[in-house]
N, C-alpha and C positions, 0 to 999 in steps of 0.2 A: 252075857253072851260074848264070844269071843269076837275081835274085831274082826278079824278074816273072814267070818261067818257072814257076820252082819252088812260089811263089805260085799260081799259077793252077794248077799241078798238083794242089798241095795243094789249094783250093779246089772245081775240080770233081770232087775224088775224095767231099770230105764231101757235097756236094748231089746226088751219084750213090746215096750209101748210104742218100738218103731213100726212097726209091723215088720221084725227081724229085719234080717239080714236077707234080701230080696233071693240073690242065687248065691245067698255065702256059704252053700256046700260044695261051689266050684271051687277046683282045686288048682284050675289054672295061673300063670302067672303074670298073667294079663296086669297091668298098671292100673291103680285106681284113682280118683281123683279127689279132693274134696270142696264142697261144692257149699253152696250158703242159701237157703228157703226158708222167709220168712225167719229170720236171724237165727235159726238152727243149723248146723252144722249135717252132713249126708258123704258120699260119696257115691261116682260114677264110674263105667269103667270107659274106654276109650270109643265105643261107640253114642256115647252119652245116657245110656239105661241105667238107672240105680240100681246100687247094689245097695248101699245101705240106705233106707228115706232119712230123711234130715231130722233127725230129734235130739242130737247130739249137743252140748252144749258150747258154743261159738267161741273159739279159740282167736285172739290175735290172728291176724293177717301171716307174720313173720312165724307161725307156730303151725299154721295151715302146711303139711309136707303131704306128698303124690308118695301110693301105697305100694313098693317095687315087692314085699316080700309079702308075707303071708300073713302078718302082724300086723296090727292098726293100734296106733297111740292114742288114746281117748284122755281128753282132760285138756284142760289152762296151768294153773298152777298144781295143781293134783291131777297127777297121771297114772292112769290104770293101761293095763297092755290086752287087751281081746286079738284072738285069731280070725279070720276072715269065717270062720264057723261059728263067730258068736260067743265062743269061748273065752273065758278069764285064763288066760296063760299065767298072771302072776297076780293074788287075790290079796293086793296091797298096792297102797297110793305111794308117791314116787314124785319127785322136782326135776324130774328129768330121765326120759328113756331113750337111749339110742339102739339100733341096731346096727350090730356089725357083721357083716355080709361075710367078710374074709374069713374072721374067726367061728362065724358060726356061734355066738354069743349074743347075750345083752346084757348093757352095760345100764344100771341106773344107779339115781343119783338120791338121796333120804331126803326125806322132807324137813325144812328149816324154817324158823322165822326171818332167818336173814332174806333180803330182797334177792339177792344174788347166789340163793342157796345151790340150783346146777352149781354154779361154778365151786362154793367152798364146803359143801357140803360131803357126808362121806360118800364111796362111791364103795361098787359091788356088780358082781357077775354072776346072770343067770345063763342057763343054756336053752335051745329051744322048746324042752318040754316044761319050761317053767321049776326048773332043779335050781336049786343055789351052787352055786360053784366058787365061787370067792365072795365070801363075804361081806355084806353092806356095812366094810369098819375100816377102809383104807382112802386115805386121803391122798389128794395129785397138784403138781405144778399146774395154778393157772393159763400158763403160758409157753411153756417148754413142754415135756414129756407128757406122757398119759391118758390120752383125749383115746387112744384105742390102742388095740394090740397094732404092732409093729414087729414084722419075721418073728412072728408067734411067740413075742412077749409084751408084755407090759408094765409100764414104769409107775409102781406106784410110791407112796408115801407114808413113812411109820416114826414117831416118833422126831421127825423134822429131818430126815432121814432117807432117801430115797435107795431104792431098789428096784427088782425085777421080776415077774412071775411067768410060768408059762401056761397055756388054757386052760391046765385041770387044775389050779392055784398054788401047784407047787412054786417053792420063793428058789429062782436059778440064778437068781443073786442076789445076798444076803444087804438091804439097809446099811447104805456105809457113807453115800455121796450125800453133801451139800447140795448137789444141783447133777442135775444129767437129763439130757435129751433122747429121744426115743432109738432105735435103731434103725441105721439106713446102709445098706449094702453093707451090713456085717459090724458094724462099727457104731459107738453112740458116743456119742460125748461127753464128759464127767468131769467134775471137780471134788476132791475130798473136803475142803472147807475152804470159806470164804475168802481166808488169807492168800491162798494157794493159788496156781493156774490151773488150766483145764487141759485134758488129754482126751486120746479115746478108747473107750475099753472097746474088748472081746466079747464072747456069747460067755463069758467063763468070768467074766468079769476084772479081769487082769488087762492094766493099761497095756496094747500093744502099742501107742502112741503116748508114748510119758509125758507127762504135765506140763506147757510151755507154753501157753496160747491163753490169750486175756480176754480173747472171745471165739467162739465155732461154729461154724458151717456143719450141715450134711455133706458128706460125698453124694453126687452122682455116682451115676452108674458106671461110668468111664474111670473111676475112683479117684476125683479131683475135688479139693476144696476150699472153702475161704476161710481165713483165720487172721485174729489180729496177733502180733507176735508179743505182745509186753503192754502194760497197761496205761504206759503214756505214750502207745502210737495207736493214731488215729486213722493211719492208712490202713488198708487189709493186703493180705499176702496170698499166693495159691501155694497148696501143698498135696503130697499124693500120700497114697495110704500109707505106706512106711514113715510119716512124716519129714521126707527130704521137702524143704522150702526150694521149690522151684520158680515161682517167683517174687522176690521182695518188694515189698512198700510200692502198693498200686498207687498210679499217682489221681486214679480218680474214685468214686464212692461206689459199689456194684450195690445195687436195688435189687430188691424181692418183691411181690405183691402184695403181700402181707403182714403177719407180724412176725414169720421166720426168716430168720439170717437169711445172708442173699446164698445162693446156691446156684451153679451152671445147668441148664436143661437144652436139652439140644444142643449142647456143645458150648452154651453162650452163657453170657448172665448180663442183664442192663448194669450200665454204667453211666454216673453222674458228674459230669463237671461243672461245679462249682463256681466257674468264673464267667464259665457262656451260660450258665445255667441251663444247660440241654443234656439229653441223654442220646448217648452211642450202645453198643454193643462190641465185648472183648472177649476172646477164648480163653484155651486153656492157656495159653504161651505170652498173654499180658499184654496181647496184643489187640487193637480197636480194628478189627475188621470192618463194622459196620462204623461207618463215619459219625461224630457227636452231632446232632445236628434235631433229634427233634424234642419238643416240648412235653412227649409223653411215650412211653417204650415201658411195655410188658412182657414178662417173661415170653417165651416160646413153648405154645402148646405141643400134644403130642404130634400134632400134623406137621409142627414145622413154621408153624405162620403165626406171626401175631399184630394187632393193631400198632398202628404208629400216627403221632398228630402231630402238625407243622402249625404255627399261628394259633393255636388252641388258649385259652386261660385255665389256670390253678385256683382253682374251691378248695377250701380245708385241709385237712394233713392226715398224714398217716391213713387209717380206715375208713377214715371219711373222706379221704381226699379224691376227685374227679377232673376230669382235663372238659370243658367245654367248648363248642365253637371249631374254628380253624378248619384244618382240612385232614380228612384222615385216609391210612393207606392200609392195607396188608400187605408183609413182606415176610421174605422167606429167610431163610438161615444166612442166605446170599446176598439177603438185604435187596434180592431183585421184587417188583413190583408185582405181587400176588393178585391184588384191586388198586389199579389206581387213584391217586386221592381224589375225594371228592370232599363237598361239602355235606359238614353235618350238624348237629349240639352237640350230641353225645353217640355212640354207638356198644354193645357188648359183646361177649367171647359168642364165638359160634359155637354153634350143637346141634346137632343133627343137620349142620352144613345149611342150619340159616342162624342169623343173628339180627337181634334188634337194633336197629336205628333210630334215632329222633331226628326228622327234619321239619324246621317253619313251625317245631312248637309239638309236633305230632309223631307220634312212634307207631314205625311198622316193621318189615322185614326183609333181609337181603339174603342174596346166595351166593355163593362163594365165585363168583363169576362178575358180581356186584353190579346186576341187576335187581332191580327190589319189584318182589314176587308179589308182597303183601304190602298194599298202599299205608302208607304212613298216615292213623287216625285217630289215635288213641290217644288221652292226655296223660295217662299216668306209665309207665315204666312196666309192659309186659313181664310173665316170667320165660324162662329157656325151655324149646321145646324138650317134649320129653316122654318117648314111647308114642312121638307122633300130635302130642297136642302141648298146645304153651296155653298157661292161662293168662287171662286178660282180666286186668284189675281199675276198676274206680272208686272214687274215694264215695268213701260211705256216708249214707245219712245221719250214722247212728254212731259216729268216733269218738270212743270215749277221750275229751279235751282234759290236757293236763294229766295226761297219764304217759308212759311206755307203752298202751296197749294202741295199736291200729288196726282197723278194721276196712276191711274193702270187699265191695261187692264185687264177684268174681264171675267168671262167663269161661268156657273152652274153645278153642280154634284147634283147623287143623292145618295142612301144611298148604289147601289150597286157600287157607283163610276165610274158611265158610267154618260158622258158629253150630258149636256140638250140642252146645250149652247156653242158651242166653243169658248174658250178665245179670246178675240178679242177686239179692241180700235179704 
């Protein structure tokens, strides 16, 4: 019997035994949730009614994702893709499925013995009727390029070799780079080999920034970036698209959020100095607008604002790393006082114009006004609302100890903090 067959036997035998798919012939695009009964896995839609009963089998905590498209990822390690109609969209198991909204694609990743097979496993593109489209046999940069299309290409990996494809899998740049980063405002970053520096190509693949830079930034949109200029300087420099150094050897460290180069957003980019140990904010012109002054400084969201913490402590590094305690603020580009500071442990980015807080041990909600809406009760780390509900999470009874996996019994709220869903595993 062939495995697809058998697959898909298997498959619609288990979403038969749920008692289907409750109203999965709506077509609407309503947000779905998912939900945990009786340690089976279900989902909800935003009034709290099932749409699918719970017979699913129970996915890590951090695997659990809110249903934006029309697709539902079923599976832990072995993932299968159904449509909200109950159907096998792609009639084959998977270490990993994304959907990309922008491209109108998905992207999955083959199944491996390796632990970390998502990450090095080979990757491939279906489209939304479950077609293949670029083949499950190209590998990607952990870290740099590739995680999705980017101004409708994508950087993949051939032979240790990286290049470029565009959505229907033609290759729009032929495997040549060592290394190169995705596309941002026209432009990506590239190095031919290791020995070399780095420049930035074209859509055409031809450096219109010839090779001189020992490390790079994305442009923004305003077409500025960060670069270091030679590989025993440790200061970074700004440059604009034409590669004119406009300004040299910053004398302080610019910070990202994550693990991309630092990059200006709203005009700005966190900066670190090293002697006060605190962070300011600098423009394009190298200049600290925002005075050096606090213990925690995040990028600037699209709104404009971002959290800032005075007296705060540093937990862990890099990905892991957290500011606790102290006092914190929201401020604007102006660096004027959006919320002023108050006391908190921790607090997160806002979304849909509330964000979590932790105060006295307990996490609840504030509004951009920084009144808190939603009384601070929770022990564990809400998630961000979203399409009007935040899920709320407690540790579970049933966590499998000495693994990666977590598991949390999960509940829904809504924005007046009355439960949709009561917490439950």
């Amino acid at each position: 019997m062939k495995q697809g067959f058998s697959l898909k036997i298997l498959l619609i035998g288990a979403f038969m035994s749920m008692a289907a798919f409750l109203m999965a012939q709506d077509l609407t695009k309503d947000y779905w949730y998912p939900v945990i009964v009786k340690g089976k896995m279900g989902y909800i839609d935003k009034t709290g009614k099932l749409k699918i009963n719970a017979a699913i089998e129970r996915p890590s905590s951090y695997s659990m994702e809110n249903v934006h498209t029309n697709f539902i990822v079923v599976g832990n390690t072995k993932k299968v893709l159904y449509n909200r109609q109950a159907k096998i969209v792609i009639d084959k198991y998977f270490s990993d499925i994304m959907i990309d909204e922008t491209s109108k694609l998905i992207k999955v990743s083959a199944l491996s013995d390796n632990s970390f097979s998502m990450l090095s496993s080979k990757k491939g593109w279906y489209d939304y009727s479950g077609k293949e489209v670029i083949p499950v046999a190209f590998d990607t940069q952990i870290l740099f390029g590739g995680y999705m299309f980017y101004e409708g290409l994508w950087c993949f990996e051939k032979d240790g070799k990286q290049g470029f494809m565009d959505t229907k899998g033609n290759i729009v740049i032929q495997p040549q780079f060592e290394y190169a980063q995705d596309f941002t405002n026209g432009l990506a970053a590239a190095r031919k080999t290791s020995s070399e520096l780095s420049g930035y190509i074209n859509y055409k693949g031809d450096f219109a920034i010839k090779p001189q830079f020992s490390s790079t930034g994305d442009f923004d949109e305003a077409g500025y970036a960060l670069v270091r200029i030679n590989k025993t300087d440790k200061t970074q420099s700004i440059i604009n698209k034409k590669g004119k150094v406009l300004v040299k050897n910053i004398p302080y460290q610019p910070k990202s959020d994550g693990l991309e180069s630092p990059r200006f957003k709203n005009g700005l980019v966190p900066i670190y100095d090293t002697v006060q140990k605190k962070y300011g904010y600098m423009d394009y012109t190298g200049k600290t607008v925002i005075p050096i002054q606090f213990v925690t400084a995040k990028e600037f969201d699209k709104s404009g604002t971002t959290w800032v913490n005075i007296g705060g402590q540093i937990e862990g590094k890099g990905l892991f790393e957290k500011t606790l305690g102290g006092k914190w603020a929201l401020i604007d580009t102006k660096g004027n006082l959006v919320i002023p500071y108050f006391r908190a442990e921790q607090v997160s980015q806002f979304v849909e114009d509330l964000a979590a807080v932790k105060m006295n041990g307990l996490w609840g909600f504030m509004n951009l006004k920084g009144e808190i809406v939603i009384e601070p009760q929770w022990k564990e780390r809400p998630g961000n609302f979203d399409g009007g509900l935040a899920r709320i999470n407690e540790k579970s009874a049933t966590a499998k100890e000495g693994t990666f996996s977590q598991y949390m019994a999960v509940g829904y709220i809504n924005k007046a903090g009355q439960f949709i869903w009561p917490i439950q595993e």
